[in-house]
Structure formats: structure tokens, C-alpha cells
OpenMM code with the backbone's topology and positions (N, CA, C; nanometers):
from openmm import Vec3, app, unit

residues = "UNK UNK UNK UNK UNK UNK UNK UNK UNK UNK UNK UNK UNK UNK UNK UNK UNK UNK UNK UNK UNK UNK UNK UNK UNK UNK UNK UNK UNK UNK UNK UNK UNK UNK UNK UNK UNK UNK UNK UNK UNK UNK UNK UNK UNK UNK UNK UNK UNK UNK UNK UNK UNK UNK UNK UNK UNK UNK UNK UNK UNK UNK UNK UNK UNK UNK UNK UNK UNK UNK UNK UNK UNK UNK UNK UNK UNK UNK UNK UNK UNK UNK UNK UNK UNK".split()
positions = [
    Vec3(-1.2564, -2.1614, 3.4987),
    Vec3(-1.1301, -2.1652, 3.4280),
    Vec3(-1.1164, -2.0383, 3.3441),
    Vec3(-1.0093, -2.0132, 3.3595),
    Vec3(-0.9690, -1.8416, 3.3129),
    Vec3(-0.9064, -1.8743, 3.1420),
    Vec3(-0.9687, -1.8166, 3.0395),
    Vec3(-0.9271, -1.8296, 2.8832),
    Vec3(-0.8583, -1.7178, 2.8933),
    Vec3(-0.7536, -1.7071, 2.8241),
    Vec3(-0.6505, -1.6063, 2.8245),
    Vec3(-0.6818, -1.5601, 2.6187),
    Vec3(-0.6788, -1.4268, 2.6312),
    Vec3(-0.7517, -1.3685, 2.5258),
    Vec3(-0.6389, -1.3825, 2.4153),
    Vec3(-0.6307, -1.3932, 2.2654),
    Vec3(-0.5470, -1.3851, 2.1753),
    Vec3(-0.5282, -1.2414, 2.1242),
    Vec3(-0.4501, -1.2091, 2.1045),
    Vec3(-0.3829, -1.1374, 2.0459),
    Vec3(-0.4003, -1.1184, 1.9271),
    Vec3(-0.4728, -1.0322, 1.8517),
    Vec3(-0.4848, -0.9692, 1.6964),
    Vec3(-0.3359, -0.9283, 1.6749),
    Vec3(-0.3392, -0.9124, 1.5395),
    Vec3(-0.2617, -0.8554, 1.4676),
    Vec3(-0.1279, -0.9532, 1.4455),
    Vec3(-0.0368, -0.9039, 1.4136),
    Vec3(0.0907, -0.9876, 1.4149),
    Vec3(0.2079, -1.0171, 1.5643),
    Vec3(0.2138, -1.1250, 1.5416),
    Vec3(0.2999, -1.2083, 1.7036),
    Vec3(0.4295, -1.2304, 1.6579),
    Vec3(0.4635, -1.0735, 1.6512),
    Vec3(0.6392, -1.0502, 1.5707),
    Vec3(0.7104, -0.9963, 1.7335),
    Vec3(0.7273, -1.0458, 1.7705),
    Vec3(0.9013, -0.9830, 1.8771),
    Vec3(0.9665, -0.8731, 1.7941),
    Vec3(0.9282, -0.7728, 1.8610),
    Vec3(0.9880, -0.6455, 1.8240),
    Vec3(1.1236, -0.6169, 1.8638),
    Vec3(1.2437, -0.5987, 1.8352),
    Vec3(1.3539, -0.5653, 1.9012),
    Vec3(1.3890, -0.4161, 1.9422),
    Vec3(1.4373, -0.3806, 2.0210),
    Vec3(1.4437, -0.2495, 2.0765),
    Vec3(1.5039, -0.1490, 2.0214),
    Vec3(1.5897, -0.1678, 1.8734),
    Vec3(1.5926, -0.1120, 1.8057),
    Vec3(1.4826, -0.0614, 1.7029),
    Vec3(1.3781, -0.1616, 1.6580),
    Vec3(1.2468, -0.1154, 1.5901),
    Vec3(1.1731, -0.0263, 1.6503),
    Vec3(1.1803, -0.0730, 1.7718),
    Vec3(1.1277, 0.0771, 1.9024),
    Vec3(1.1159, 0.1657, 1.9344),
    Vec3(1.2516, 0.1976, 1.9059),
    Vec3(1.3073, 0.3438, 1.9275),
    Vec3(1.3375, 0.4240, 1.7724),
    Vec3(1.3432, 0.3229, 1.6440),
    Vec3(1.2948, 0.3563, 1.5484),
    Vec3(1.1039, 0.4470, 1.5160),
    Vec3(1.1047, 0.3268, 1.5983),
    Vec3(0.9200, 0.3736, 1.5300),
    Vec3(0.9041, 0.5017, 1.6749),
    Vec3(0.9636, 0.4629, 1.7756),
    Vec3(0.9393, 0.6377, 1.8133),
    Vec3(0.9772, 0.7223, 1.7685),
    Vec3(1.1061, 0.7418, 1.7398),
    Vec3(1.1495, 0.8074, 1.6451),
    Vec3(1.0331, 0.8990, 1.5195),
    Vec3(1.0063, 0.7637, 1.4184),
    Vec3(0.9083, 0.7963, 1.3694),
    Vec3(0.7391, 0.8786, 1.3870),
    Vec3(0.7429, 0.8296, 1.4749),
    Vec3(0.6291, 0.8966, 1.5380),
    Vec3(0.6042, 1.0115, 1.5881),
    Vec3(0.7083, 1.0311, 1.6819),
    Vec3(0.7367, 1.1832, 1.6830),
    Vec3(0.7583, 1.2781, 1.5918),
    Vec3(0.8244, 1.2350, 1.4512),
    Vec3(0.8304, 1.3190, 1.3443),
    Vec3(0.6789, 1.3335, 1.3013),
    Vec3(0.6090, 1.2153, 1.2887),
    Vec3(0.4465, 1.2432, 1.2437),
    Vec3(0.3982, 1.3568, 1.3154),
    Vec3(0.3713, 1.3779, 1.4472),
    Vec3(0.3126, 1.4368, 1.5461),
    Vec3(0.3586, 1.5431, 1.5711),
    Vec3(0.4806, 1.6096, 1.5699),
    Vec3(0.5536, 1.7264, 1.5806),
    Vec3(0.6285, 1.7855, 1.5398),
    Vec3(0.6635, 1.6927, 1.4072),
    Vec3(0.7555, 1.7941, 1.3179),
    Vec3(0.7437, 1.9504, 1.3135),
    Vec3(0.5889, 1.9451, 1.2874),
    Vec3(0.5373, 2.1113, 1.2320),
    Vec3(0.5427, 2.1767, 1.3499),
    Vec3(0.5189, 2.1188, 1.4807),
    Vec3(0.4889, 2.2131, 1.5990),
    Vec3(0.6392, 2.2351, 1.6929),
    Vec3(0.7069, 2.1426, 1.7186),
    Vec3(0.8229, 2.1429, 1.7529),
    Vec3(0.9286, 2.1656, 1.6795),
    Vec3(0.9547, 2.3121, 1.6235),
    Vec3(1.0711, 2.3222, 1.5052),
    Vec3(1.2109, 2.3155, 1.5286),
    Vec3(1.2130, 2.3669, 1.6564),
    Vec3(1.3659, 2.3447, 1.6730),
    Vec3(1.4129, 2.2310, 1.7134),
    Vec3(1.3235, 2.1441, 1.7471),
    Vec3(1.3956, 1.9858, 1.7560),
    Vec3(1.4056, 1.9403, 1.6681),
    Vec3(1.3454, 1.9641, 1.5867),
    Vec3(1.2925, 1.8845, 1.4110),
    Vec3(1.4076, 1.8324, 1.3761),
    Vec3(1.4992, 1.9220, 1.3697),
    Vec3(1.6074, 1.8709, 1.2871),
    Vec3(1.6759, 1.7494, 1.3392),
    Vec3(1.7063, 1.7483, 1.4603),
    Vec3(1.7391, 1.6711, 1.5559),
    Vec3(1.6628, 1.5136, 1.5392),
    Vec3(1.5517, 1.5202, 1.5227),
    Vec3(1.5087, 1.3650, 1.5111),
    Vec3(1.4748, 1.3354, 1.4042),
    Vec3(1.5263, 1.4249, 1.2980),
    Vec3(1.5225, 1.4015, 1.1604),
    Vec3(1.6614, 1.3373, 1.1598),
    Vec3(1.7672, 1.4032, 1.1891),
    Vec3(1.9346, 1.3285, 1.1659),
    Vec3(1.8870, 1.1795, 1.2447),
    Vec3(1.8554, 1.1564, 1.3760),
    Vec3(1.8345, 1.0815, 1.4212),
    Vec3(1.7993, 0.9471, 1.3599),
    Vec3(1.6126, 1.0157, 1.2926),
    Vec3(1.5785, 0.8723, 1.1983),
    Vec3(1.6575, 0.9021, 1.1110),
    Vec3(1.7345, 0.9315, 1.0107),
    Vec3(1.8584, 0.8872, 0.9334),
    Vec3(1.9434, 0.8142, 1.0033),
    Vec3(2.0255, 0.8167, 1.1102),
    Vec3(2.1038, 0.7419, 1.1283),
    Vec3(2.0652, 0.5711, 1.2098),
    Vec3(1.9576, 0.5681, 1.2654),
    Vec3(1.8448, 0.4893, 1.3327),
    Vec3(1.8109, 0.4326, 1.2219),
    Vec3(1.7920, 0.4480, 1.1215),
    Vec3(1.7160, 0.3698, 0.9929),
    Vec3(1.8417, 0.3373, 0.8835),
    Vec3(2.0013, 0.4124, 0.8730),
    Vec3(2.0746, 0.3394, 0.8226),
    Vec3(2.1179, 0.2257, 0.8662),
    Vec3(2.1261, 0.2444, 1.0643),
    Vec3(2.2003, 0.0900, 1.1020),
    Vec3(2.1099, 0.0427, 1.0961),
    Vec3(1.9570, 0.0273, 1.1313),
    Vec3(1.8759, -0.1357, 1.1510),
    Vec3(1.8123, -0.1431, 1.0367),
    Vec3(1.7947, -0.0812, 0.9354),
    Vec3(1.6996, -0.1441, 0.8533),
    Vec3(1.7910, -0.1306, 0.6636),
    Vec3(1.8196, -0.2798, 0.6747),
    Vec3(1.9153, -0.2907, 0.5367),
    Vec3(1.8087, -0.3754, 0.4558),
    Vec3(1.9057, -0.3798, 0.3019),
    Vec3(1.8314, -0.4770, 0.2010),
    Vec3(1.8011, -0.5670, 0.2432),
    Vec3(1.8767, -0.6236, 0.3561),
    Vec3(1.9454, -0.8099, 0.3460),
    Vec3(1.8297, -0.8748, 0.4424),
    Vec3(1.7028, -0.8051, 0.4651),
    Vec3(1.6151, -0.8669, 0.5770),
    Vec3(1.5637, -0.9901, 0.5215),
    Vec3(1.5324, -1.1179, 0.5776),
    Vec3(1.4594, -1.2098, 0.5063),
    Vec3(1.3495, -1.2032, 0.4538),
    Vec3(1.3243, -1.2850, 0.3230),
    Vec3(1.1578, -1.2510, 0.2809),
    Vec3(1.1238, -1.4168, 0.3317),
    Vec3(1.0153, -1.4252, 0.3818),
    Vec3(0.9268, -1.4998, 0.4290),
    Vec3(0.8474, -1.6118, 0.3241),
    Vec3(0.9158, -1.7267, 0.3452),
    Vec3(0.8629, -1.8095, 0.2016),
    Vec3(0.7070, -1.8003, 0.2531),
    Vec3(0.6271, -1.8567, 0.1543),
    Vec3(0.4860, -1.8863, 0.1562),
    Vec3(0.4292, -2.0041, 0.1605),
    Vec3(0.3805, -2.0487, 0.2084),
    Vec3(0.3424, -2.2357, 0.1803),
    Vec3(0.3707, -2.3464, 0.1289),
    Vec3(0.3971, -2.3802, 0.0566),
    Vec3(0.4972, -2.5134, 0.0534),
    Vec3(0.5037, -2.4961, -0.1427),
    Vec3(0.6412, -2.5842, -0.1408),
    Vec3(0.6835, -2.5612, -0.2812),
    Vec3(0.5653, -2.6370, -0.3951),
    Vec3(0.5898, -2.6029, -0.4880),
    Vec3(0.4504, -2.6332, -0.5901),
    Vec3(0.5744, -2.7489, -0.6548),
    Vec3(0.4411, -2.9046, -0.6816),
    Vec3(0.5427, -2.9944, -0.7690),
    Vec3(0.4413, -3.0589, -0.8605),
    Vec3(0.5094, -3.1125, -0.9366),
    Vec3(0.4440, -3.1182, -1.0255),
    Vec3(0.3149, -3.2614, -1.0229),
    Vec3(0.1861, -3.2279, -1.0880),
    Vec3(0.0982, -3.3820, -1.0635),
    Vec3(0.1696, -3.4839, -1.1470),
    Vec3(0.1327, -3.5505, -1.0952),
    Vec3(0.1701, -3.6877, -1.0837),
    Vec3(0.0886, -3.7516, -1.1682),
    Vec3(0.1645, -3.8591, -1.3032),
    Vec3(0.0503, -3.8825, -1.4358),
    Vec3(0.0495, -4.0103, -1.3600),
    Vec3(-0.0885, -4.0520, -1.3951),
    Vec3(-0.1536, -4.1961, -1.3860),
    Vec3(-0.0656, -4.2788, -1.4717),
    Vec3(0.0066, -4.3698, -1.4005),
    Vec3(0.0492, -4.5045, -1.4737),
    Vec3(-0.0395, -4.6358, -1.4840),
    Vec3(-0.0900, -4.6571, -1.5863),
    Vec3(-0.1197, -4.7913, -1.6237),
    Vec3(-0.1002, -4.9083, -1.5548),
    Vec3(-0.1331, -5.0007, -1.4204),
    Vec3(-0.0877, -5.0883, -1.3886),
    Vec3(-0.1167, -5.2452, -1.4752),
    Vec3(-0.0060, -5.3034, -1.5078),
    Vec3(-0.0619, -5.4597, -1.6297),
    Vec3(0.0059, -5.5391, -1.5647),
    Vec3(-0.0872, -5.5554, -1.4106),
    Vec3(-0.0322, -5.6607, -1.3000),
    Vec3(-0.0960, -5.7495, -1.3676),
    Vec3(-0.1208, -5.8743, -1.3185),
    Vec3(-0.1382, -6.0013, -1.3122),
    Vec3(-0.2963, -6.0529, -1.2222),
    Vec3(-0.2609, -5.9555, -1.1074),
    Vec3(-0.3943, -5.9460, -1.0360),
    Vec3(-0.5162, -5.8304, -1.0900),
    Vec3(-0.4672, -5.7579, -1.1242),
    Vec3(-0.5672, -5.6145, -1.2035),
    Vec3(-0.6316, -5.6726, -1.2868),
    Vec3(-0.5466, -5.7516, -1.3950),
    Vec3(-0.6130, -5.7775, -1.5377),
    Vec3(-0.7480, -5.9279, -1.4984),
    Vec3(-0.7224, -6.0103, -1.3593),
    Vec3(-0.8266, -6.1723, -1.3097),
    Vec3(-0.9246, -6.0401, -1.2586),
    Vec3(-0.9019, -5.9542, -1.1812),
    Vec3(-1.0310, -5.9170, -1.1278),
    Vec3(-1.1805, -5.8443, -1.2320),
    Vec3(-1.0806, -5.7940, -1.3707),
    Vec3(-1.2104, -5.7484, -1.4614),
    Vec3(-1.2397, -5.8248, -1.5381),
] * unit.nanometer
topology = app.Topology()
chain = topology.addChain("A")
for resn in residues:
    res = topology.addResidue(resn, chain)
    for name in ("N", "CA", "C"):
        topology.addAtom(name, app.Element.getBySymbol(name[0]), res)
């Protein structure tokens, strides 16, 4: 029987705009300095690539469940509590 291996890191669906963002990006890492006359070119690029997809309004990701408050011990003055001691 064949185990199919997991996957490190994060199991986020990338959309094809983040894609061509982070190439974008990447290429500026790697060749800004060596490729000058494109430079500018995928510099306007990630500006305009990073004004449309990436705004304030992204969701933040709640964290584990809401905190409430403990719960005080009530006194029970049943009828059966008080015959058994």
C-alpha cells in the first residue's frame, strides 16, 4: 500500500495573481542589479501588481476558540446531597 507523503509548510491555494506577484518579486531580488534596463519595467510592474491584489481589507485569521469565563461552584442544598453525608 502506497502512503502518499504530506506536505510541509503551509496548504494555502495560491491564486495566480500571488504568482505572478511573487515572480515579479523575485526577479527584482535576482536581477535588479544585473539587468538594468528592465529594472524599471518590473519595478512599475510590482507597483501596479501589488496595488490591485494586495489591500488592507485581507482577513485576519481568528485563533482558537473564544476565552469565557470559569464557571463558580454553586452550592447544591438538595435534599439528596444533604441524607448522603
Amino acid at each position: 500500500m502506497l502512503k502518499k507523503k504530506k506536505k510541509r509548510g503551509l496548504n494555502m491555494q495560491k491564486t495566480k495573481e500571488w504568482l505572478i506577484l511573487n515572480a515579479v518579486k523575485a526577479w527584482l531580488y535576482n536581477y535588479e542589479d544585473k539587468e538594468e534596463e528592465l529594472t524599471p519595467q518590473y519595478q512599475q510592474l510590482h507597483k501596479e501588481l501589488y496595488n490591485a491584489f494586495i489591500t488592507n481589507e485581507t482577513p485576519v485569521q481568528k485563533r482558537g476558540r473564544p476565552a469565557k469565563r470559569q464557571r463558580t461552584k454553586k452550592a447544591s442544598s438538595t435534599e439528596a446531597s444533604k441524607e448522603e453525608s
